[in-house]
C-alpha positions in Angstrom: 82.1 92.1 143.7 82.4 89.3 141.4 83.5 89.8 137.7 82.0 87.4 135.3 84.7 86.9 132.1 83.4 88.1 128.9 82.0 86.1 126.2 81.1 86.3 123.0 83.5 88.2 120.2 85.3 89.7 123.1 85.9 86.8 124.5 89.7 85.8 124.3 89.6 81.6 123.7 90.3 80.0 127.5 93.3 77.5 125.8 94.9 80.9 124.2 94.9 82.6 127.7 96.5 79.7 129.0 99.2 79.5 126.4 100.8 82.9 127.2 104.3 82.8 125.4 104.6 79.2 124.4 101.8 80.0 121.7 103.8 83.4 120.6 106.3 81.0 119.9 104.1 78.5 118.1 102.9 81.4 115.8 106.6 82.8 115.5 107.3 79.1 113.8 104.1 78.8 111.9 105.0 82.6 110.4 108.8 81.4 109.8 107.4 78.1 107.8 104.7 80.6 106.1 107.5 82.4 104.6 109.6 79.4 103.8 106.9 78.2 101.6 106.0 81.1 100.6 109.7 81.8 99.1 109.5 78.6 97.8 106.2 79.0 95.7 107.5 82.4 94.1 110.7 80.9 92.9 108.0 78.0 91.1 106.3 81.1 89.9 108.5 81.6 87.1 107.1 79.9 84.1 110.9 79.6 82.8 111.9 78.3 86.6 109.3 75.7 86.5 110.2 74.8 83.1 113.8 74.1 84.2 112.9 71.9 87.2 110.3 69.4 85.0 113.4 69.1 82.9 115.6 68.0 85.7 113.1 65.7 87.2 113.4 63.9 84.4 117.3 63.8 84.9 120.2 66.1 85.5 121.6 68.3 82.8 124.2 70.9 81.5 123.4 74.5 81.2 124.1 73.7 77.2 121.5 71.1 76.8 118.9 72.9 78.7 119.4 76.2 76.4 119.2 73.8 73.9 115.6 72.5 75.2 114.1 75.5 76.1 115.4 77.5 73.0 116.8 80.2 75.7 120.2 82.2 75.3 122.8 80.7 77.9 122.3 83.8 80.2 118.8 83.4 80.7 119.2 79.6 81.8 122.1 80.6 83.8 120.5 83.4 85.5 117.1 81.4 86.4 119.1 78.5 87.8 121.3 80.8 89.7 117.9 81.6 91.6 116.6 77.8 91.7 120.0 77.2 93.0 119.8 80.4 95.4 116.5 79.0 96.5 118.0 75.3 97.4 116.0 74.0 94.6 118.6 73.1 92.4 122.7 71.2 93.5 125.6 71.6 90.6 128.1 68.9 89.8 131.2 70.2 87.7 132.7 67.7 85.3 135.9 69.6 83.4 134.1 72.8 82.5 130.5 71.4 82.1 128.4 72.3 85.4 125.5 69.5 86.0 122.3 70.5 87.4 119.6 68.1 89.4 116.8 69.0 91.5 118.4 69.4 95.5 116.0 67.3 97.4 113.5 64.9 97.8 111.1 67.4 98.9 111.5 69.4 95.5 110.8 66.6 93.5 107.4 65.6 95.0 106.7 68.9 94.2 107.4 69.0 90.7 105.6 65.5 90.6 102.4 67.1 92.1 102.6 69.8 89.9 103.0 67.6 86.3 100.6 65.5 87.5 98.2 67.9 87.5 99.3 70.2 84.6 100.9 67.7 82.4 98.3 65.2 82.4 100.8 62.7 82.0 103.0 60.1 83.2 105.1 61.7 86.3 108.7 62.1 84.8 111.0 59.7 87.1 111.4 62.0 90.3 114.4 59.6 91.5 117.7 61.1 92.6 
């Protein structure tokens, strides 16, 4: 007796049965790079955070001159760029006993180019390393 496949809902797509493990490993990827981005959107979900990294679009700066900008005590701007830099959003520089901060990577600052674009309604602060 011949079976005739199922179709319909219960139908399980013909490329899908013929991807077997390679496309478990192709959704293992896509979930790792789902969570990536995902990790990366909460740490820009910090108004404070995303204050920090508009600031140091426009350049890099000392922990003193941002508290100064944002009108923050030193601990709060320390402790939000501690998680910016946790998150590989933000690289140091020490000179003496001043630490620099600058955004980490190109793909940060298209990012926070997108983002003042939009919100800013403005010229794009220069997004150059």
């Amino acid at each position: 007796m011949t079976t005739i496949p199922p179709t319909g809902i219960d139908a399980e797509p013909e490329s899908a049965a013929r991807q077997g493990p390679a496309h478990s490993a192709e959704l293992d990827e896509l979930m790792r790079k789902a969570g990536k981005a995902s990790n990366f959107l909460k740490a820009l979900s910090h108004e404070h955070r995303l204050l920090l990294l508009c600031l140091l679009a426009e350049r890099e700066r000392s922990v003193s001159e941002l508290e100064s900008l944002l009108s923050m005590r030193q601990s709060a701007v320390s402790q939000q760029l501690a998680r910016l830099r946790y998150d590989g959003m933000v690289d140091t520089r020490r000179d003496g006993k001043t630490i620099y901060y600058r955004l980490a990577n190109d793909d940060v600052r298209r990012v926070i180019a997108v983002i003042y674009d939009i919100f800013c309604g403005q010229t794009t602060p220069d997004t150059t390393p």
